[in-house]
PyMOL Python script that loads the backbone (N, CA, C, O; Angstrom):
from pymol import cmd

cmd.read_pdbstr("""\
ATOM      1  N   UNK A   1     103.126  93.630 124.445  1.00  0.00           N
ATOM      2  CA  UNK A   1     102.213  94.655 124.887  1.00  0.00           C
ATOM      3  C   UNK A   1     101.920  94.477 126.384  1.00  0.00           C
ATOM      4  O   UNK A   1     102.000  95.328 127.269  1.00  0.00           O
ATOM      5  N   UNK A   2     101.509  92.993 126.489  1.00  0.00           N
ATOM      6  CA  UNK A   2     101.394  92.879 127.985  1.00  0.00           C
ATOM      7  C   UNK A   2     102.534  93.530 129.175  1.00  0.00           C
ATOM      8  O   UNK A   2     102.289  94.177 130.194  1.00  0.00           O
ATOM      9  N   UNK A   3     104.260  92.943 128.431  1.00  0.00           N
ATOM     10  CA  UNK A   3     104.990  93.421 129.523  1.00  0.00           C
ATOM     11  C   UNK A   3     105.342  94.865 129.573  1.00  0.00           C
ATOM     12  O   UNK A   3     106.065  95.217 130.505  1.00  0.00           O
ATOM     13  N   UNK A   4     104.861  95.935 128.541  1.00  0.00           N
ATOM     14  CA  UNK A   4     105.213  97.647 128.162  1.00  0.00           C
ATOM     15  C   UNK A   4     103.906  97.756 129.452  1.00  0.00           C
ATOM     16  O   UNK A   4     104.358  98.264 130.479  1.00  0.00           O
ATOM     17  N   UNK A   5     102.622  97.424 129.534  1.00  0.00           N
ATOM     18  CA  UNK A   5     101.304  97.716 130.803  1.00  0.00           C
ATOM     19  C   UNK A   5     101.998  97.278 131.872  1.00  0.00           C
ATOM     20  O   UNK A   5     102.337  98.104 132.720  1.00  0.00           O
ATOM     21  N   UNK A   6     102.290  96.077 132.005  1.00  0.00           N
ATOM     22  CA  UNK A   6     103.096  95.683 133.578  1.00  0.00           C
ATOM     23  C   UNK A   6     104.394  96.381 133.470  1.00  0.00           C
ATOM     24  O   UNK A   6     105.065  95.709 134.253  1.00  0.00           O
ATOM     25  N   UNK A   7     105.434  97.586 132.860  1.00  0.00           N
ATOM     26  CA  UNK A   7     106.791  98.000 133.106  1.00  0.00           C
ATOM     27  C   UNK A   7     106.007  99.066 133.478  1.00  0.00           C
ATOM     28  O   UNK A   7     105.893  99.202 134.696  1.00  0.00           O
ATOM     29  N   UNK A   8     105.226 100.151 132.531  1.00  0.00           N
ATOM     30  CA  UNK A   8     104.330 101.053 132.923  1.00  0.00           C
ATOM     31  C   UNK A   8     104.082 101.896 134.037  1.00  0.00           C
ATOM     32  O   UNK A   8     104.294 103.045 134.422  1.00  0.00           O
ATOM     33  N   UNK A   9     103.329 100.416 134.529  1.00  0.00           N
ATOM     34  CA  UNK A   9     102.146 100.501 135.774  1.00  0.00           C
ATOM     35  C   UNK A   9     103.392 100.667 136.852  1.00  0.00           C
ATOM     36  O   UNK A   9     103.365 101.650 137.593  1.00  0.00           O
ATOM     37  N   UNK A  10     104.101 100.052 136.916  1.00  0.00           N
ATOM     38  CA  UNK A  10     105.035  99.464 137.807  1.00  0.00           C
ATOM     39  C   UNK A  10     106.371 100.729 138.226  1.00  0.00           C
ATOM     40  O   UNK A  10     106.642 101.080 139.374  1.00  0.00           O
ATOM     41  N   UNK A  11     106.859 101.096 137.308  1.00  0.00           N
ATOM     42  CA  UNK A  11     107.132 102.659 136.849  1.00  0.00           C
ATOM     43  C   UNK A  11     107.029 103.810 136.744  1.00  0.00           C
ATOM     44  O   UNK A  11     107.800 104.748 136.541  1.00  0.00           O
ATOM     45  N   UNK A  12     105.302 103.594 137.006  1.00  0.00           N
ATOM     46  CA  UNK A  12     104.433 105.350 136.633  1.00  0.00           C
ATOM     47  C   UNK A  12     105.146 106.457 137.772  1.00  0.00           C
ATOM     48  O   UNK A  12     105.130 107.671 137.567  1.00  0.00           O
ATOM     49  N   UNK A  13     105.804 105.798 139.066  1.00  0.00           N
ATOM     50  CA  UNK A  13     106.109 107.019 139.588  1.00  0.00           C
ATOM     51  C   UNK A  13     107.166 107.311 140.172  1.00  0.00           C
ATOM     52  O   UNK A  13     107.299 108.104 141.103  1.00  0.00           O
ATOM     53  N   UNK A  14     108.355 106.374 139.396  1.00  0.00           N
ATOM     54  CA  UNK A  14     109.852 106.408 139.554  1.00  0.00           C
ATOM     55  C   UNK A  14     110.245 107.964 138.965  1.00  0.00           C
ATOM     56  O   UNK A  14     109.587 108.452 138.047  1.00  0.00           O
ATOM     57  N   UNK A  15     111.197 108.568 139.488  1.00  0.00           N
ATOM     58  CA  UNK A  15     111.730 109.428 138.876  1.00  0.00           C
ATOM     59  C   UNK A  15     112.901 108.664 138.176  1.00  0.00           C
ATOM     60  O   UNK A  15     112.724 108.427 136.981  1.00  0.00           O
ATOM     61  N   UNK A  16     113.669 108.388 138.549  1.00  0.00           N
ATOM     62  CA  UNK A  16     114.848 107.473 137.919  1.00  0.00           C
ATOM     63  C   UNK A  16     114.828 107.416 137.009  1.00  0.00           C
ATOM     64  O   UNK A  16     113.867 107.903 136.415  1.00  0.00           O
ATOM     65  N   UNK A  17     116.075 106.663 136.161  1.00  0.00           N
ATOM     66  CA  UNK A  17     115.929 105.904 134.896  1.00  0.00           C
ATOM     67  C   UNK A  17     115.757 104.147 135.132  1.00  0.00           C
ATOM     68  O   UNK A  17     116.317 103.681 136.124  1.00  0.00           O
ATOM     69  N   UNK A  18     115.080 103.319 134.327  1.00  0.00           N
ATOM     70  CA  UNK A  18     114.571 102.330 134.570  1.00  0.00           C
ATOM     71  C   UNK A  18     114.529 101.597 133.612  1.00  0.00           C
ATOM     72  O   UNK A  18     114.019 102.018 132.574  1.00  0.00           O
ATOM     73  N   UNK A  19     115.168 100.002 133.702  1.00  0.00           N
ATOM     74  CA  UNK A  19     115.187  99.618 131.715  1.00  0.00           C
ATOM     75  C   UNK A  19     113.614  98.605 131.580  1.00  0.00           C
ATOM     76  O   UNK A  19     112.931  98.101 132.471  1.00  0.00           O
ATOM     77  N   UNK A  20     113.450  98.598 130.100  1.00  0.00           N
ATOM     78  CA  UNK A  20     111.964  97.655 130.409  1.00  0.00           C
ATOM     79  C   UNK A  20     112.479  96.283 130.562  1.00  0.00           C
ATOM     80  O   UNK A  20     113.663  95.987 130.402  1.00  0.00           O
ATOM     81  N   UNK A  21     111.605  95.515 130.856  1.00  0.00           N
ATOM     82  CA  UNK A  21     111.636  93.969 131.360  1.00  0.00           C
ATOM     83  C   UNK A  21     112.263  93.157 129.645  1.00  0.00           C
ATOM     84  O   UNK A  21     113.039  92.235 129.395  1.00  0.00           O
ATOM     85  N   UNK A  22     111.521  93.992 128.886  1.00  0.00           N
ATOM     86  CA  UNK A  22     111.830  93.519 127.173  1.00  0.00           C
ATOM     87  C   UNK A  22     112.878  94.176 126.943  1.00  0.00           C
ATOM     88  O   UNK A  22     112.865  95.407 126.970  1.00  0.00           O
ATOM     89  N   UNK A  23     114.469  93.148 126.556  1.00  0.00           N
ATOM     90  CA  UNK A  23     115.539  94.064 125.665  1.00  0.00           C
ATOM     91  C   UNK A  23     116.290  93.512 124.947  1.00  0.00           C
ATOM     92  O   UNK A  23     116.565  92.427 125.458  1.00  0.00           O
ATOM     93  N   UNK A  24     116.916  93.682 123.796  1.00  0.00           N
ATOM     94  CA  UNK A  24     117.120  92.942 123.038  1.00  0.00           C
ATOM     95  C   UNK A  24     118.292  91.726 123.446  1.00  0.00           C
ATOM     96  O   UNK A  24     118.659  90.899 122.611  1.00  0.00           O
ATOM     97  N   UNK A  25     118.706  91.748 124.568  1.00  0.00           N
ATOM     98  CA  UNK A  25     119.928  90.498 125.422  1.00  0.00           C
ATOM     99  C   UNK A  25     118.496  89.035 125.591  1.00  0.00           C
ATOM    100  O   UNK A  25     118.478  87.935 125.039  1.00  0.00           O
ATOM    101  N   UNK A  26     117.533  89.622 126.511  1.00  0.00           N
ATOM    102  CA  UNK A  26     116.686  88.345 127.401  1.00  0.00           C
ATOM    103  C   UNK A  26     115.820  88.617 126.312  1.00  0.00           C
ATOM    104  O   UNK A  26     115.017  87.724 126.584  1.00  0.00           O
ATOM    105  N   UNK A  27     115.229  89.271 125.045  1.00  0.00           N
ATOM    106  CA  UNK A  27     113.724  89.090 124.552  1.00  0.00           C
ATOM    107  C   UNK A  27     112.692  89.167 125.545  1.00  0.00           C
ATOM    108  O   UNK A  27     112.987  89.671 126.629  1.00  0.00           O
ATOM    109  N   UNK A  28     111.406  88.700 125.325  1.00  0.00           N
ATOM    110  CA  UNK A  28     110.304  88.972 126.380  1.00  0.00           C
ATOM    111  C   UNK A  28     110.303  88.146 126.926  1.00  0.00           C
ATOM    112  O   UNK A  28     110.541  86.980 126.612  1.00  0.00           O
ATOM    113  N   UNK A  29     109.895  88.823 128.326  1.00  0.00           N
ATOM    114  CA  UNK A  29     110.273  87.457 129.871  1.00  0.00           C
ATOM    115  C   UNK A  29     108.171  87.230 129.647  1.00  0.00           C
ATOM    116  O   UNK A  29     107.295  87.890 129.087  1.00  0.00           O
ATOM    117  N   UNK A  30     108.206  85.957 130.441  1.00  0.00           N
ATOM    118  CA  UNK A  30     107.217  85.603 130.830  1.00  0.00           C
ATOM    119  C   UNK A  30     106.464  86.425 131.931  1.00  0.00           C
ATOM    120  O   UNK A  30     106.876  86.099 133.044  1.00  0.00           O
ATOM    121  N   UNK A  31     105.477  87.401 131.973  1.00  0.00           N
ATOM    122  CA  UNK A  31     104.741  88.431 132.949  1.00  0.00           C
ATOM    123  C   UNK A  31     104.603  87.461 133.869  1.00  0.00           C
ATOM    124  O   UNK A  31     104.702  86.236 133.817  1.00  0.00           O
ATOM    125  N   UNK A  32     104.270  88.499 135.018  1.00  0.00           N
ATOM    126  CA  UNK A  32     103.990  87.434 136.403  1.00  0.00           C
ATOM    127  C   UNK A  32     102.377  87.236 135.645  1.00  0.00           C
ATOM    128  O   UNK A  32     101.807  87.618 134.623  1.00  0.00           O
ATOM    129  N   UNK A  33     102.062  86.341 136.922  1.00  0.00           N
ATOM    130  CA  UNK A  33     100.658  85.796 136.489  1.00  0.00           C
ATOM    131  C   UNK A  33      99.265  86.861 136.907  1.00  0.00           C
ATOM    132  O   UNK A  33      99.190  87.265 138.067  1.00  0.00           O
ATOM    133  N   UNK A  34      98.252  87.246 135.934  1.00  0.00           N
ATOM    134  CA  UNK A  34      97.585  88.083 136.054  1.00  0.00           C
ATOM    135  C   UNK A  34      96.627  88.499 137.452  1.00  0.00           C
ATOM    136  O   UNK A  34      96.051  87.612 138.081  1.00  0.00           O
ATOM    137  N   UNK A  35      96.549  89.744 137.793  1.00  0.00           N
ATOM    138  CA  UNK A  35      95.589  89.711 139.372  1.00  0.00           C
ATOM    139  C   UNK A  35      94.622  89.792 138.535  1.00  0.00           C
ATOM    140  O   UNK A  35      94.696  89.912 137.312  1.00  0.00           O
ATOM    141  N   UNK A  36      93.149  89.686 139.598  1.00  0.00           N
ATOM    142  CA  UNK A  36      91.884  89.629 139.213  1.00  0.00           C
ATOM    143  C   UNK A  36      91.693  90.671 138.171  1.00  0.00           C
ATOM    144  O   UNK A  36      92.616  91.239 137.588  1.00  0.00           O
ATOM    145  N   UNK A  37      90.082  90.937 137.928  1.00  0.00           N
ATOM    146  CA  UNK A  37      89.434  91.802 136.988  1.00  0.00           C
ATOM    147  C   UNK A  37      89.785  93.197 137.629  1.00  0.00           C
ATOM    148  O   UNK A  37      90.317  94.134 137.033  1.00  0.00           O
ATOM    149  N   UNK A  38      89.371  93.168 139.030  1.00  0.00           N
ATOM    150  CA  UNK A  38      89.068  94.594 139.601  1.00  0.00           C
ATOM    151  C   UNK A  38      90.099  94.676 140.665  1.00  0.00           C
ATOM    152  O   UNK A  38      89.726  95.231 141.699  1.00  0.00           O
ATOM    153  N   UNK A  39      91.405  94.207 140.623  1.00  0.00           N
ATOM    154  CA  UNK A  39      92.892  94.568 141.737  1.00  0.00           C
ATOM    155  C   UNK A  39      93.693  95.361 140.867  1.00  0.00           C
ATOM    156  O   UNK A  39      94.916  95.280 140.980  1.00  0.00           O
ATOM    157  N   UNK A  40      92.997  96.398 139.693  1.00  0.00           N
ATOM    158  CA  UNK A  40      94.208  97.347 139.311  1.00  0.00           C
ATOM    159  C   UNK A  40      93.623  98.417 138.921  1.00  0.00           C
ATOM    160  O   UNK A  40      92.582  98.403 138.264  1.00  0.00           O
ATOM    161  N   UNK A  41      94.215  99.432 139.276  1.00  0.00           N
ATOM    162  CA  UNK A  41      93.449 101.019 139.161  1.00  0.00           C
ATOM    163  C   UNK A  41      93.594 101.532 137.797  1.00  0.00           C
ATOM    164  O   UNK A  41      94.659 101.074 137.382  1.00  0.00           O
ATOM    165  N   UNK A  42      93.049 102.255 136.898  1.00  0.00           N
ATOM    166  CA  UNK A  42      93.312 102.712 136.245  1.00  0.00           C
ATOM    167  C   UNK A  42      94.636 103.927 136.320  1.00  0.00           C
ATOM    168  O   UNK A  42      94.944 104.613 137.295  1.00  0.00           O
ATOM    169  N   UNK A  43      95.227 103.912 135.039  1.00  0.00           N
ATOM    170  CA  UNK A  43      96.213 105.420 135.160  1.00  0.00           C
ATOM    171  C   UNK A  43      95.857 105.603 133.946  1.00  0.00           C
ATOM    172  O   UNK A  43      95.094 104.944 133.239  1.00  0.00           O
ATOM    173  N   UNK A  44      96.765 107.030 133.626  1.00  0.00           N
ATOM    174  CA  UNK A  44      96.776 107.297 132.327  1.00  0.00           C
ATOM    175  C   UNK A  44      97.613 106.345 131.444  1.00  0.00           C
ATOM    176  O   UNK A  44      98.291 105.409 131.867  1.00  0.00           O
ATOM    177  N   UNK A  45      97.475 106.699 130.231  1.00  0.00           N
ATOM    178  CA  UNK A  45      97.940 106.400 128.965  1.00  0.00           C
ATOM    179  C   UNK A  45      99.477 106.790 129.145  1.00  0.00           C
ATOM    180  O   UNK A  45      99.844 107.950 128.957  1.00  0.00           O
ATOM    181  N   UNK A  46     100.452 105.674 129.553  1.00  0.00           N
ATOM    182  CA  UNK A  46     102.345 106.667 128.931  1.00  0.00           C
ATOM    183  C   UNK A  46     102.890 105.182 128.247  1.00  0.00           C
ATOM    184  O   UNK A  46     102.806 103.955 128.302  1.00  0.00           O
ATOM    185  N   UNK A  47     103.550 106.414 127.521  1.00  0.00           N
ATOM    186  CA  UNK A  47     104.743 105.160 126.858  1.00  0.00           C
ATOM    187  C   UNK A  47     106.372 105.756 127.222  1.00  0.00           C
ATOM    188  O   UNK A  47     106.919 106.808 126.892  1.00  0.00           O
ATOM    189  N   UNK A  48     106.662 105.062 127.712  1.00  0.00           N
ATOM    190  CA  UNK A  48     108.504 105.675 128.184  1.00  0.00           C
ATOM    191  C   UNK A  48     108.979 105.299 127.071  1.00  0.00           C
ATOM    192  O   UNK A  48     108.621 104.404 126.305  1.00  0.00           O
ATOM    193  N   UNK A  49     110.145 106.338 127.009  1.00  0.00           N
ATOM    194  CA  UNK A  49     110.797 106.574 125.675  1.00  0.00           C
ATOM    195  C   UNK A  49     111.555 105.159 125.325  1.00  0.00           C
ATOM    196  O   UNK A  49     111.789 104.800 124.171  1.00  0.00           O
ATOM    197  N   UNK A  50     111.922 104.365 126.574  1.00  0.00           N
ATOM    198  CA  UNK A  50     112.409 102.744 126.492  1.00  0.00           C
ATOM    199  C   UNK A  50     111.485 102.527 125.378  1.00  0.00           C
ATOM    200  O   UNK A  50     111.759 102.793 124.207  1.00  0.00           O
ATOM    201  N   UNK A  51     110.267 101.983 125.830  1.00  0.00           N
ATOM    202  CA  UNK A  51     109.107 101.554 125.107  1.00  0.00           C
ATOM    203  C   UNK A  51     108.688 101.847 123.785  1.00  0.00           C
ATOM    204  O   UNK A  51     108.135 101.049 123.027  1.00  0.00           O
ATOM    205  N   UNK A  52     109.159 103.783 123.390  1.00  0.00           N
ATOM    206  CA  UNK A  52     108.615 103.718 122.554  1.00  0.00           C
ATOM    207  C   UNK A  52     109.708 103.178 121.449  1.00  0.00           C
ATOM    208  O   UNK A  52     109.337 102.746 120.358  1.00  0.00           O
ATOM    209  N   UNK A  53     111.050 103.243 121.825  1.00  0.00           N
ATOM    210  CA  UNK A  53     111.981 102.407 120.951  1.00  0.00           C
ATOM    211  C   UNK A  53     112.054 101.031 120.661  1.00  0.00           C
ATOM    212  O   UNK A  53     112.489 100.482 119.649  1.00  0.00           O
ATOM    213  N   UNK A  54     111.444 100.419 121.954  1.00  0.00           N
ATOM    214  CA  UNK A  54     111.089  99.186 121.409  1.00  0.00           C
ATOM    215  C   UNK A  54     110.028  98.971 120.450  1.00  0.00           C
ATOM    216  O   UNK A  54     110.236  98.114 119.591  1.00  0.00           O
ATOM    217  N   UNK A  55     109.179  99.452 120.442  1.00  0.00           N
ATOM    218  CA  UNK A  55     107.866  99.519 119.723  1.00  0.00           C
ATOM    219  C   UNK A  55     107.979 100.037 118.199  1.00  0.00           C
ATOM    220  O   UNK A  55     107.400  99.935 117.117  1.00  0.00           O
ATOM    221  N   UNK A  56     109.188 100.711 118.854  1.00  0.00           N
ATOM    222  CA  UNK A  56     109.454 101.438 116.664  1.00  0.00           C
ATOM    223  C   UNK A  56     110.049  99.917 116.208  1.00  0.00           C
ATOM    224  O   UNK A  56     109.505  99.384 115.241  1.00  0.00           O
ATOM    225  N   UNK A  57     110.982  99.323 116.782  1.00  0.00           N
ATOM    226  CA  UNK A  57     111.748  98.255 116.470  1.00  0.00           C
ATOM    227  C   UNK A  57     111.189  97.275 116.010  1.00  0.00           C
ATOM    228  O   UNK A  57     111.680  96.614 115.096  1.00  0.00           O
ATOM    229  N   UNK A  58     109.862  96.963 116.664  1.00  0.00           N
ATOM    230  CA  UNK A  58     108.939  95.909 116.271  1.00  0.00           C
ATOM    231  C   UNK A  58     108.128  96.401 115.432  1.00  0.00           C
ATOM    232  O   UNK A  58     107.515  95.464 114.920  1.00  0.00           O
ATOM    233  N   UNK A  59     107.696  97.678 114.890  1.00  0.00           N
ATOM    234  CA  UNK A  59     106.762  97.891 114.547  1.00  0.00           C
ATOM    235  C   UNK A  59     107.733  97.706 112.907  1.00  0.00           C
ATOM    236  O   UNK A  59     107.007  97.233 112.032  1.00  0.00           O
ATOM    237  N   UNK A  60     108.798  97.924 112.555  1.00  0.00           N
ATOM    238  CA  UNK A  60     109.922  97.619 111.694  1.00  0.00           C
ATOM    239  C   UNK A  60     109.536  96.248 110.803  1.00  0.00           C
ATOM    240  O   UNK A  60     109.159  96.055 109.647  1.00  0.00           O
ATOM    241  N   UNK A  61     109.857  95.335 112.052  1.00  0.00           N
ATOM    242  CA  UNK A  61     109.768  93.959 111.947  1.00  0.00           C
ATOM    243  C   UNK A  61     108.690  93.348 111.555  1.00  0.00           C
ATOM    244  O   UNK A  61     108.904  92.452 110.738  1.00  0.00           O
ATOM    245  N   UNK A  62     107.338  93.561 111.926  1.00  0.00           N
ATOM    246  CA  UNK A  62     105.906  93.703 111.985  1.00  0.00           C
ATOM    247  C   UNK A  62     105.787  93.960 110.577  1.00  0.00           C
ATOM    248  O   UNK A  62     105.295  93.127 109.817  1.00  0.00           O
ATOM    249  N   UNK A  63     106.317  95.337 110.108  1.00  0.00           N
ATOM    250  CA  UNK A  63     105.481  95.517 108.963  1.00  0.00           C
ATOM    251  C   UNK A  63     106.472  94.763 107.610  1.00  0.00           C
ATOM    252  O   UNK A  63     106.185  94.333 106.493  1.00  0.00           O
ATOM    253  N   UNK A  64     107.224  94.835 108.080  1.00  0.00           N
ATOM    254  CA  UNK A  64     108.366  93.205 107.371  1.00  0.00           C
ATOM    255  C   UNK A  64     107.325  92.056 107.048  1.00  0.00           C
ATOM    256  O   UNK A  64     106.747  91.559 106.080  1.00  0.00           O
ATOM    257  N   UNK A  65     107.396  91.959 108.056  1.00  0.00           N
ATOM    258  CA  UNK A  65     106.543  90.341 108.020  1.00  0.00           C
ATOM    259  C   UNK A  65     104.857  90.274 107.537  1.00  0.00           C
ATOM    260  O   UNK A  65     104.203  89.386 106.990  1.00  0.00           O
ATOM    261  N   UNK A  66     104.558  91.459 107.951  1.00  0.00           N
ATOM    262  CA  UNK A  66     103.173  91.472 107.371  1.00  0.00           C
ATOM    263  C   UNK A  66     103.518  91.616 105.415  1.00  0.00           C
ATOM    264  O   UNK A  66     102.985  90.780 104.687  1.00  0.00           O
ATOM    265  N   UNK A  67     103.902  92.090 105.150  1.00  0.00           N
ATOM    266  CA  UNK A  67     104.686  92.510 103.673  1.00  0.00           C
ATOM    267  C   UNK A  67     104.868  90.946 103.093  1.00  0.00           C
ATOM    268  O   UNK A  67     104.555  90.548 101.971  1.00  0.00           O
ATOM    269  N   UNK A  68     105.402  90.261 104.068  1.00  0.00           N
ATOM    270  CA  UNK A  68     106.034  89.510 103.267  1.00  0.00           C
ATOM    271  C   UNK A  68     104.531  88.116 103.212  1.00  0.00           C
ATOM    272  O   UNK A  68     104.347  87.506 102.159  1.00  0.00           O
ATOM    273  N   UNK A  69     103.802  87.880 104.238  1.00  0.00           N
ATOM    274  CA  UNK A  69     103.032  87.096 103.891  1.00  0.00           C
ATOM    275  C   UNK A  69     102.096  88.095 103.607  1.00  0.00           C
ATOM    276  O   UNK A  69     101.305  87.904 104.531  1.00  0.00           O
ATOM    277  N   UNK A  70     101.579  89.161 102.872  1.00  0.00           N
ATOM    278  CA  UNK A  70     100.541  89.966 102.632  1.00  0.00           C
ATOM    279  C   UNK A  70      99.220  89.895 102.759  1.00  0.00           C
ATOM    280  O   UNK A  70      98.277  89.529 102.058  1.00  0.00           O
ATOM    281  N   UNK A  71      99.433  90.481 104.177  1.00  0.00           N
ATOM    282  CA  UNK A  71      98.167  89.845 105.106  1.00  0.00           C
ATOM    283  C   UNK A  71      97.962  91.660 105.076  1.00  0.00           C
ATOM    284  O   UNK A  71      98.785  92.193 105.821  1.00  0.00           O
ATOM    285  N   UNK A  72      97.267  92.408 104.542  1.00  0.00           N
ATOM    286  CA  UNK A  72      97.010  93.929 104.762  1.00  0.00           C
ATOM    287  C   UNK A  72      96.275  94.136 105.982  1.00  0.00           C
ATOM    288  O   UNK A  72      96.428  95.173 106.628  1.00  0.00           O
ATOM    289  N   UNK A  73      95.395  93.116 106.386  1.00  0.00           N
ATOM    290  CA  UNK A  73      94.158  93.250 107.762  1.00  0.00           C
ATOM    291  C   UNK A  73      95.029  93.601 108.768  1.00  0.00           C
ATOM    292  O   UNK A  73      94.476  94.028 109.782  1.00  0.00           O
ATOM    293  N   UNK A  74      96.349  93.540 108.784  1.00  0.00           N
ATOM    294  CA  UNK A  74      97.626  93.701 109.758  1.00  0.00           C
ATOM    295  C   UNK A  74      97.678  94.880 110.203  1.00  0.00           C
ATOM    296  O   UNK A  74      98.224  95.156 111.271  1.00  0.00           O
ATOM    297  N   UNK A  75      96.948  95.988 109.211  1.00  0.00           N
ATOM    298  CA  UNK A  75      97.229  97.488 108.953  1.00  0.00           C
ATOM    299  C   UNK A  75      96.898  98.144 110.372  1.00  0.00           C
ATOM    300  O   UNK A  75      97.317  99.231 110.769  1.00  0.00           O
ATOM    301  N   UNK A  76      96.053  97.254 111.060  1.00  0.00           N
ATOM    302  CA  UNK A  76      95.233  98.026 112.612  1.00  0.00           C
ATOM    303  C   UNK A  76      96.357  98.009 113.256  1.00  0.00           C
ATOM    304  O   UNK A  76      96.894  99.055 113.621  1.00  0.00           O
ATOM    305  N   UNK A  77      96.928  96.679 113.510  1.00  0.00           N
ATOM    306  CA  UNK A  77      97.804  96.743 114.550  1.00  0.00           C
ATOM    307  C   UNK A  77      98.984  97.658 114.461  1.00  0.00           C
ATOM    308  O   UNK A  77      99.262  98.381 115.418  1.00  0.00           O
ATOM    309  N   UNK A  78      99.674  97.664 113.391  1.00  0.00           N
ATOM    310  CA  UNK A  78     100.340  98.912 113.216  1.00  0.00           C
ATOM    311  C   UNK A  78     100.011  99.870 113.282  1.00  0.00           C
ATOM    312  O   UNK A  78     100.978 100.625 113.381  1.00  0.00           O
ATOM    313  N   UNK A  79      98.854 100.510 113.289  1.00  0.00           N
ATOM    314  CA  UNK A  79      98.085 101.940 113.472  1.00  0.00           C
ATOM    315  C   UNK A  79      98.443 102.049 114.938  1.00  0.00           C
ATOM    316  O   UNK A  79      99.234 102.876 115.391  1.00  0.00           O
ATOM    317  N   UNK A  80      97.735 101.065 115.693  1.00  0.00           N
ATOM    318  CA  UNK A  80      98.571 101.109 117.048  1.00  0.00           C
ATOM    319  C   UNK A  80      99.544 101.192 117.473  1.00  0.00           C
ATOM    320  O   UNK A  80      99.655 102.045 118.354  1.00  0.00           O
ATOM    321  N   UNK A  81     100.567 100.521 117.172  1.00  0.00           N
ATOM    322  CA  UNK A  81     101.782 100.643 117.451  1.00  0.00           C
ATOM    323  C   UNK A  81     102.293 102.194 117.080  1.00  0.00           C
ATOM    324  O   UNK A  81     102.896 102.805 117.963  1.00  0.00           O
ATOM    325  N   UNK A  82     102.119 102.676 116.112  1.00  0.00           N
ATOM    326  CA  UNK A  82     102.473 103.891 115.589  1.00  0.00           C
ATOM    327  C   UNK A  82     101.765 105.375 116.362  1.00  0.00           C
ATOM    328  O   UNK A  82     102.169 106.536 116.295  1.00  0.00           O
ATOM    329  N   UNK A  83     100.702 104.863 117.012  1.00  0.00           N
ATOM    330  CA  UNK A  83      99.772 105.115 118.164  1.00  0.00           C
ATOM    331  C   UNK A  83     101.056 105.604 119.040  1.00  0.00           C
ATOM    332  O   UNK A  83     101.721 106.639 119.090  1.00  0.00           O
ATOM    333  N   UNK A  84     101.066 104.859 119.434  1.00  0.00           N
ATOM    334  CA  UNK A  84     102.292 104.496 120.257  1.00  0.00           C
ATOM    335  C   UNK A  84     103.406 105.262 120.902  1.00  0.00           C
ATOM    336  O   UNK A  84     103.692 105.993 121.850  1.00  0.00           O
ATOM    337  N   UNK A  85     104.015 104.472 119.484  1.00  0.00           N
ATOM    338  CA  UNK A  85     105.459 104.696 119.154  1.00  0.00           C
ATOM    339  C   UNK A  85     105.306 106.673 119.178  1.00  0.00           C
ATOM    340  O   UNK A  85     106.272 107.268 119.656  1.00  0.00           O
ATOM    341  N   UNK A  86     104.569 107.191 118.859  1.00  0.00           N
ATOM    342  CA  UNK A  86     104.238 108.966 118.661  1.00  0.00           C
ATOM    343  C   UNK A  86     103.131 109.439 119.826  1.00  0.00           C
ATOM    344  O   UNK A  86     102.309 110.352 119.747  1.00  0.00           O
ATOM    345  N   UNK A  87     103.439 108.303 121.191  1.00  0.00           N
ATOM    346  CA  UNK A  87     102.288 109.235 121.860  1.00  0.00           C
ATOM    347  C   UNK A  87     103.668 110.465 122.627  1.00  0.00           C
ATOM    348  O   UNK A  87     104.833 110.618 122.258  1.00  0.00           O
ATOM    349  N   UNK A  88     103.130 110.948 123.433  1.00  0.00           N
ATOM    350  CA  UNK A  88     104.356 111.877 124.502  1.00  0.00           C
ATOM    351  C   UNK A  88     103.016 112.233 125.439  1.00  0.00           C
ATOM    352  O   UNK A  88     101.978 112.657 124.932  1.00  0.00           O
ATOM    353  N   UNK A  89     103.197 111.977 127.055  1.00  0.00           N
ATOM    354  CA  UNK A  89     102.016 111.664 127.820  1.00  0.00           C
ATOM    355  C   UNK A  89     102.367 113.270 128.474  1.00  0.00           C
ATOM    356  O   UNK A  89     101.640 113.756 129.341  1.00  0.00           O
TER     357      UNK A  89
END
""", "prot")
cmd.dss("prot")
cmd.show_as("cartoon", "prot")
cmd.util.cbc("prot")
cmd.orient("prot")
C-alpha cells in the first residue's frame, strides 16, 4: 500500500506510460524513507490501472489466505482493496 501512495504521488502528472515500483520479477522494493508529517500535499484519490491489477492479484491471494487460517475480521481489508481495485478517478 505504502509503495501504490509513493508510485501515485510520484506519477499523478506523467502523461506517459509508467510501471509501478511493485512487479511480479523484483516483488516490493523497500520505499525511500518517510518525509515529515507536513512535507506532502494532499491529491486526490487514483489508482492506475498498473495498481489496480496488482491489487486484484493480491486481493486473490489475501482472500486465499484469510480462508485458509479463518480469520473473517480480514473482511475490512478486503473491502478496501476491492475499494480499490473498482475505483476509476
Amino acid at each position: 500500500m505504502k509503495n501504490w501512495l509513493i508510485d501515485e504521488r510520484e506519477h499523478a502528472h506523467w502523461s506517459r506510460p509508467w510501471e509501478p515500483m511493485v512487479n511480479p520479477e523484483c516483488g516490493i522494493v523497500v520505499p525511500p524513507s518517510p518525509l515529515g508529517t507536513w512535507e506532502r500535499q494532499s491529491l486526490p484519490l487514483m489508482v492506475s490501472r498498473q495498481y489496480s491489477i496488482l491489487f486484484e492479484d493480491f486481493s486473490d491471494y489475501f482472500a486465499y489466505e484469510m480462508d485458509e487460517i479463518g480469520d473473517t475480521t480480514l473482511d475490512q481489508e478486503l473491502d478496501i482493496l476491492d475499494s480499490l481495485i473498482g475505483y476509476r478517478d
